[in-house]
C-alpha positions in Angstrom: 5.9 -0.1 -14.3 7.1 -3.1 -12.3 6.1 -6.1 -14.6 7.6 -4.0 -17.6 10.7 -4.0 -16.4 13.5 -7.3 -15.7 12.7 -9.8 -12.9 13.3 -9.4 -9.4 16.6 -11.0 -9.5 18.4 -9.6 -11.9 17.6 -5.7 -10.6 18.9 -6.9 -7.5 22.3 -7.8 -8.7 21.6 -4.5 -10.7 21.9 -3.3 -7.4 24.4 -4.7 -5.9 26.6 -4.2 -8.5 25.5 -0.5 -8.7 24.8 -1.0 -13.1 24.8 2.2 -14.4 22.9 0.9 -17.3 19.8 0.8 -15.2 20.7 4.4 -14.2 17.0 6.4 -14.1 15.2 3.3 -15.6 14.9 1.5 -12.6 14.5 2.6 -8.5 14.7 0.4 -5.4 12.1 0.9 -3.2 13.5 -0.6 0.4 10.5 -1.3 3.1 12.9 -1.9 5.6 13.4 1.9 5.8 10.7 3.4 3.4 13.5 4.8 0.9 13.6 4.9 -2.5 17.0 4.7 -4.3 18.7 4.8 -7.9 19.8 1.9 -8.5 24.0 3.2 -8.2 22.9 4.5 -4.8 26.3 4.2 -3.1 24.3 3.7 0.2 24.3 -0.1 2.4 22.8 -2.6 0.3 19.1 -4.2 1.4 18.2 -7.6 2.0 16.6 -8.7 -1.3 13.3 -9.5 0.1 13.2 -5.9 1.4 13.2 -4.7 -2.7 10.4 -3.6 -4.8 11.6 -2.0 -8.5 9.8 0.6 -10.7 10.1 2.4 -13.7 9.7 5.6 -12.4 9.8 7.8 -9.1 6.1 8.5 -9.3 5.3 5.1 -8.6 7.9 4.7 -6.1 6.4 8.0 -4.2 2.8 6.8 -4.9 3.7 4.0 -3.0 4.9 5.9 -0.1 8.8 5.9 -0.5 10.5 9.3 0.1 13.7 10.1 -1.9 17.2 8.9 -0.6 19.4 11.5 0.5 22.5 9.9 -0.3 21.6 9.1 -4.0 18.7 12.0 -5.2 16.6 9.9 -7.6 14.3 13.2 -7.6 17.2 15.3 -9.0 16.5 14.6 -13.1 13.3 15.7 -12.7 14.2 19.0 -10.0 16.7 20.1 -13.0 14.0 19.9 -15.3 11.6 21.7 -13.9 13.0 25.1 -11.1 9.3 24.8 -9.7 10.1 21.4 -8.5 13.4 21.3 -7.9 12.6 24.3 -5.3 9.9 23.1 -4.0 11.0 19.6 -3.2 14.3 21.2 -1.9 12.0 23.5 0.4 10.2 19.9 1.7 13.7 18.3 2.6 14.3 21.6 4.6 11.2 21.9 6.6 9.4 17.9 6.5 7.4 18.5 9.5 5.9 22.1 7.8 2.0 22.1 7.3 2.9 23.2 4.0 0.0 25.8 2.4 -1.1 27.0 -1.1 -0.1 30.4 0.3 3.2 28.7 0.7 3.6 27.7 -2.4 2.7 31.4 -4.0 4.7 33.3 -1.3 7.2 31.1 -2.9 6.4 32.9 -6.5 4.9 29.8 -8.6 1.5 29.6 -9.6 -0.5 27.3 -8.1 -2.0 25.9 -11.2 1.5 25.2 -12.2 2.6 23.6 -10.0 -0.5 21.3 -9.4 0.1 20.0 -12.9 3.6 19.4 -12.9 3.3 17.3 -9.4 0.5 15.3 -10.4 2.2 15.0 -14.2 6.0 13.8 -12.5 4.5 12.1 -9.0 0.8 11.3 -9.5 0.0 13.9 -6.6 -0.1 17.1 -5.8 2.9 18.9 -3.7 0.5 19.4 -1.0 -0.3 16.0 -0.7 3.1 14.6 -0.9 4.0 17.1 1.9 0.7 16.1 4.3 2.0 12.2 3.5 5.0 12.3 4.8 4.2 14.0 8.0 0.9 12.0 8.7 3.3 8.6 8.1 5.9 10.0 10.2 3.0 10.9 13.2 1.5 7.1 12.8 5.1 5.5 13.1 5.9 7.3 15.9 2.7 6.3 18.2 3.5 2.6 16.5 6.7 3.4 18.7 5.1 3.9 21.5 4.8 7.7 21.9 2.1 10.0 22.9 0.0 11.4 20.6 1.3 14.8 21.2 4.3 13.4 20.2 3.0 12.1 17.2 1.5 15.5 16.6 4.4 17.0 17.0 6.7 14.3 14.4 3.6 15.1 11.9 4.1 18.9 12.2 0.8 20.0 13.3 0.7 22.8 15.8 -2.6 22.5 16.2 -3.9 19.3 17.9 -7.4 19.4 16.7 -6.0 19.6 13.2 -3.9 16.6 13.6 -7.2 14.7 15.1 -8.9 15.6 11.6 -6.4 14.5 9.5 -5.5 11.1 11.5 -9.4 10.3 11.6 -9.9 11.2 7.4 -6.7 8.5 7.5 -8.3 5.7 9.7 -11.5 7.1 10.8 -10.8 7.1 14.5 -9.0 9.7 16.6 -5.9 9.4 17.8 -7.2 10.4 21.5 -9.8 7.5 21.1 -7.0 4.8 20.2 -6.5 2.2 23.5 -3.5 2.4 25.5 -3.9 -1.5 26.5 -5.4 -2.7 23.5 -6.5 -5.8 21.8 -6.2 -4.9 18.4 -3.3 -3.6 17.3 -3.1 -1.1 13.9 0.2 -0.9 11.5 1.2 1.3 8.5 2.6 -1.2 5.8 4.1 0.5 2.6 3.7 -1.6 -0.8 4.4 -1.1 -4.0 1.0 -0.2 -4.5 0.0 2.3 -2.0 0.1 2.3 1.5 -2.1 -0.7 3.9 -3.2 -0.9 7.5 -3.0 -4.3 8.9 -5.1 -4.9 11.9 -3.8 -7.6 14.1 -4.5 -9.5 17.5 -1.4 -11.3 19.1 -2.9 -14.5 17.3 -4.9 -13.4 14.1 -4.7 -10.9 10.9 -7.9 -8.9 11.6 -7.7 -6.6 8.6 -5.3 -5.6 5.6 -6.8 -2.8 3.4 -5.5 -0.1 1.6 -5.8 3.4 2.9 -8.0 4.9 0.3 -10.6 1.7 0.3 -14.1 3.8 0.4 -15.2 1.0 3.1 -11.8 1.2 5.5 -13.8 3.6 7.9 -16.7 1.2 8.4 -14.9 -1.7 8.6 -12.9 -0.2 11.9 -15.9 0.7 13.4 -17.2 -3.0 13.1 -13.5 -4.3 14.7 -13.9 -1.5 16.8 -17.2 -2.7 18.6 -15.7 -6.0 18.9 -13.0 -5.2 20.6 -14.9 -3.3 22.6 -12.6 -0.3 22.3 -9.7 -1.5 22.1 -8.1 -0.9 18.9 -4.5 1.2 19.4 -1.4 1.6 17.2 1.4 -0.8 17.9 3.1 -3.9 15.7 2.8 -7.4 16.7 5.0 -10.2 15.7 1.8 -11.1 13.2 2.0 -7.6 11.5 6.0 -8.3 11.7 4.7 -11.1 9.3 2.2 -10.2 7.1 4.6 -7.3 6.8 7.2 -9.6 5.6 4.9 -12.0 3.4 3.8 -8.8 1.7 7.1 -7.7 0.9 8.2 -11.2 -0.6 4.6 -11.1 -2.7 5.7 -8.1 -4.6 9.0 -8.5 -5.2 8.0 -12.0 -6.7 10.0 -14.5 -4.7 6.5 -15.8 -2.7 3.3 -15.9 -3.1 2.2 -18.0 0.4 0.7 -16.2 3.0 0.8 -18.2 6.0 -0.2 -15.9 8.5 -3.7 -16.3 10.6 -6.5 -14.8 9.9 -10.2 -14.1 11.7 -12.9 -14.7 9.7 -16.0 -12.9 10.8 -19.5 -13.7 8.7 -21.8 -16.2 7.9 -21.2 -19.8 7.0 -22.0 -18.8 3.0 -19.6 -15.9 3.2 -16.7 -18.1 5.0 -17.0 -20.8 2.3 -17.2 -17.9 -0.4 -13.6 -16.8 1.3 -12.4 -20.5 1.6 -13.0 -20.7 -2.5 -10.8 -17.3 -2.7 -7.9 -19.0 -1.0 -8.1 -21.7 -3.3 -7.3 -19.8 -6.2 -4.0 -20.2 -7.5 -1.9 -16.8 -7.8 -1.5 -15.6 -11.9 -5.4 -17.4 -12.0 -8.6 -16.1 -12.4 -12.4 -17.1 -12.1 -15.5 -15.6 -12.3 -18.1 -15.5 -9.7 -20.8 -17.9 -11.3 -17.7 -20.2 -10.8 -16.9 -20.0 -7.1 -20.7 -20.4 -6.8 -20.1 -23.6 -8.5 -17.6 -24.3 -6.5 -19.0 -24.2 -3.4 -22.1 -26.3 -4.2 -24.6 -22.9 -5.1 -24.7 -22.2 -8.5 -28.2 -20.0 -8.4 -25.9 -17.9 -5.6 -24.2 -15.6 -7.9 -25.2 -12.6 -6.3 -24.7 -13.7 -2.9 -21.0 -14.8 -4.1 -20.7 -11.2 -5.6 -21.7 -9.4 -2.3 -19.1 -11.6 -0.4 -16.5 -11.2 -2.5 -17.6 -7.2 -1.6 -17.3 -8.3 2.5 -13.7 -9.3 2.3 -11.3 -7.0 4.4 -8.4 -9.2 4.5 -7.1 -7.8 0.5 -4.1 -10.2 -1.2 -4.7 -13.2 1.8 -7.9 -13.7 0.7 -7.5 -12.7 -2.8 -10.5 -11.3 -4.1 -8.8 -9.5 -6.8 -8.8 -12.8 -8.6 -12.8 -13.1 -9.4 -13.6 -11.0 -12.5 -16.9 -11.1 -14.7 -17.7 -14.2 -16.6 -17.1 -11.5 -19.6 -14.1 -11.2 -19.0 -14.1 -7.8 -17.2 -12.7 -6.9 -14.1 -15.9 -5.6 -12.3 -15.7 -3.7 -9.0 -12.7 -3.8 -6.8 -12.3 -1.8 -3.0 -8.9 -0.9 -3.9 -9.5 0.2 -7.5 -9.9 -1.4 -10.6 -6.5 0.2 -11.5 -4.7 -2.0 -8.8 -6.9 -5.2 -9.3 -5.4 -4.7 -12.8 -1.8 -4.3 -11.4 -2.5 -7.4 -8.9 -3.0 -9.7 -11.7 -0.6 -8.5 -13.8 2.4 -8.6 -10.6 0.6 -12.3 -9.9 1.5 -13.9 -13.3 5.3 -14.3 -12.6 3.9 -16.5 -10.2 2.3 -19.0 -13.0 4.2 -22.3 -14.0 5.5 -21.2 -17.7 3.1 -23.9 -19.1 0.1 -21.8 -18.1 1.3 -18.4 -19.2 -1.4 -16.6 -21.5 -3.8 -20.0 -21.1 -5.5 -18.2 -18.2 -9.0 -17.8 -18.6 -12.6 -18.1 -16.7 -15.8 -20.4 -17.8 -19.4 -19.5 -18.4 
């Protein structure tokens, strides 16, 4: 995992250096081009701040990374396992397939076999891993400017109306629906863990959640009506930079986001949100203390269900208000990656404070 492993600095001269020692105990994951890499990977070398490291190439895929071509960090596991190894070889083949379970049996495994082994190695199945790529791939390219039939096409859906399924289960809006002059522009960001859209005007961060938050489709609709429409696929020099802050947050060289955001709710949830901010990264507090802090210490509750509002995850870091107990409560993302938040986020406390962190009654 990535706080188990060294710091950020010395897997980047790791890297650099091409350390064989780290050989299959450590990947690069590179956001400037959505590759994972061995660390010997005889390939160009990224710009530090474009590096995230793991432990294993299930997170790095989980993430959203596809395997390097030049330096097959997926080749271990393929050798250990013919099921994989063709199957992953048949993906590199045909990327744009609408891979099916008839695929796969036509293919002679059984599906029950192979389900385990993907979910056991990458933490999905193969038929997910495939439908990833190509529904990434079909985003980027309207990001780019290209039709949706293009997009379609990149994704490897013949069908259109399929393609308009799985793009609105993804950001619950059609593609056809998405504004050719719009207001609000949508980008795919790949982290570390797991994929975000970041919602942007040319002057404020809208939204940053992760794909699978239960709420993501609802809280579109909402910036939806108040843009009257206009919500389309494109990048802005503000998702250029949340893009960039993210990147520097996970690989631990910076924990500052400085880039705008719009806060939409009452004057109880905005100074709830103001609080959040004011949490130091690597700290914690519960929610009878931001009532505290912000002069309502009946409001408990009310703090609890605006901590619940926030759809701007890691700027306004709700991740940081657990129970008074101790516990880490409910979390949009997951509970697993409000655990991983806080753990990534101590590298980030002065020495001094390390293991001190705690929350009052």
């Amino acid at each position: 995992m990535l706080f188990d492993l060294p710091d950020h600095d010395t897997l980047y001269r790791a890297l650099i250096n091409r350390d064989a020692a780290f050989d299959g105990r450590a990947y690069v994951c590179v956001s400037s081009t959505g590759v994972f890499c061995r660390l010997t990977c005889p390939a160009r070398k990224p710009k530090p701040e474009n590096c995230s490291f793991f432990g294993t190439v299930g997170e790095c895929i989980e993430a959203g990374y596809r395997a390097c071509k030049r330096c097959h960090p997926l080749a271990p596991m393929a050798m250990a396992d013919p099921a994989i190894a063709s199957l992953l070889a048949a993906l590199d083949e045909r990327p744009d397939y609408r891979w099916r379970e008839s695929d796969v049996e036509k293919l002679g495994f059984d599906l029950s076999t192979v389900r385990r082994s993907f979910k056991r190695q990458f933490g999905m199945t193969f038929l997910e891993m495939a439908r990833q790529r190509r529904l990434r791939d079909g985003f980027e390219t309207m990001a780019q400017g290209g039709a949706v039939i293009e997009g379609q096409l990149d994704a490897g859906f013949e069908s259109a109306s399929a393609f308009r399924t799985a793009f609105s289960n993804l950001v619950g809006k059609a593609p056809g629906t998405l504004s050719r002059k719009p207001l609000l522009f949508a980008d795919w960001i790949t982290t570390p863990l797991g994929d975000m859209i970041s919602i942007t005007s040319q002057s404020q961060l809208h939204l940053l959640e992760f794909f699978d938050r239960k709420a993501l489709h609802g809280e579109i609709a909402k910036l939806d009506t108040f843009a009257k429409g206009k919500i389309g696929i494109g990048r802005t020099n503000l998702s250029d930079q949340i893009r960039e802050e993210l990147a520097a947050f996970f690989a631990g060289t910076s924990d500052a986001f400085k880039t705008p955001v719009a806060l939409r709710g009452s004057e109880f949830t905005k100074q709830v949100w103001d609080a959040l901010r004011e949490i130091p990264a690597g700290q914690i507090r519960s929610y009878s203390d931001i009532a505290r802090r912000i002069g309502r210490p009946a409001a408990v509750r009310a703090v609890a269900r605006a901590n619940g509002a926030n759809q701007i995850a890691l700027v306004i870091p709700c991740h940081r208000v657990i129970g008074v107990d101790g516990s880490l409560t409910g979390y949009g993302g997951g509970l697993w990656r409000k655990q991983k938040l806080l753990e990534i986020e101590r590298q980030f406390l002065p020495s001094a404070l390390q293991g001190n962190n705690h929350v009052s009654d």
